[in-house]
N, C-alpha and C positions, 0 to 999 in steps of 0.2 A: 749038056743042059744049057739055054741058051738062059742069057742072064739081060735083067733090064733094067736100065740103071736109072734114077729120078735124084732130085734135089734133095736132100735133107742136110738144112741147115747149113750150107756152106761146104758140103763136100757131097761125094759121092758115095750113095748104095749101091747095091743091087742084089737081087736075089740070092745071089752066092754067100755073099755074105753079111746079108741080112734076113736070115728065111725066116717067114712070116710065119709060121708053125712055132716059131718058138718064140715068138714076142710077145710081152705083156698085152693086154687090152690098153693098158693108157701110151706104151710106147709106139700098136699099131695107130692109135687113134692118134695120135700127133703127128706119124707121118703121113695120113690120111691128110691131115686140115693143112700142112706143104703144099701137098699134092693140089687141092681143091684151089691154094690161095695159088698157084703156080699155073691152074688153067684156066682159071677167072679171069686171069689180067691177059689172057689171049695172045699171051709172049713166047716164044719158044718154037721153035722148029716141028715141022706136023710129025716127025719119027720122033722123037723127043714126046709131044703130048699122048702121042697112041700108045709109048711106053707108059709113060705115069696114068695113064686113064688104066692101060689094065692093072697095072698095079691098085690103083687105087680102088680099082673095082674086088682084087684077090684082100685086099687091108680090110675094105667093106665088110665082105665074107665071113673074115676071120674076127673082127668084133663081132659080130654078129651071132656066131657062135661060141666067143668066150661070154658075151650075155645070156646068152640060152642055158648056156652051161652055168651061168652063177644064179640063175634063177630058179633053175632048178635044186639049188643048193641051199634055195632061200628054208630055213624053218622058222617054225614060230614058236613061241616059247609059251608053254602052256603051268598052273599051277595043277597039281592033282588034290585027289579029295582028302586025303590026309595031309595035303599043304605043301610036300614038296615040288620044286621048281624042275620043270626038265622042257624037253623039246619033242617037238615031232614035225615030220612031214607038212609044208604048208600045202593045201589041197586048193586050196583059192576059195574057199568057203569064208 
C-alpha cells in the first residue's frame, strides 16, 4: 500500500497511519484546511502538492460522506395527539 504523506501541524501523516476511514468529520475537516492553507501559498515541491491535493481531495470525500450520513440521522421531534414527545424520520417536508 503506497502511503502519502502531507503536513499536519508540525509533523508528518500519511495514510498508513492516519486512515481517513476512521477519522472524525472535524479531525478530517482540519486536516483538509492544512492541506488547502499549504497549497494556496504555492510552497512546496510539485511531488509534495500532488500528494496533499489527493489526499485532500480523499478528506473531501470522506466529510462529505460523514455529512450525508448525519443528515440522514437528522429527525425531528414531533408532539403526538395525546401530548406525548417522541421523534420521527425528518422527510424534508
Amino acid at each position: 500500500m503506497h502511503t502519502i504523506p502531507v503536513l499536519n501541524q508540525g509533523h508528518m501523516a500519511n495514510t498508513k497511519e492516519d486512515p481517513i476511514a476512521s477519522m472524525s468529520f472535524e479531525q478530517a475537516l482540519k486536516e483538509l484546511e492544512i492541506i488547502v492553507r499549504k497549497l494556496e501559498t504555492g510552497q512546496g515541491e510539485l511531488e509534495s502538492s500532488i500528494a496533499d491535493y489527493t489526499r485532500g481531495t480523499a478528506l473531501k470525500e470522506h466529510c462529505q460522506k460523514k455529512l450525508a450520513d448525519a443528515k440522514m440521522k437528522v429527525e425531528k421531534i414531533i408532539q403526538t395527539a395525546d401530548g406525548k414527545i417522541t421523534t420521527a424520520p425528518l422527510d424534508g417536508a
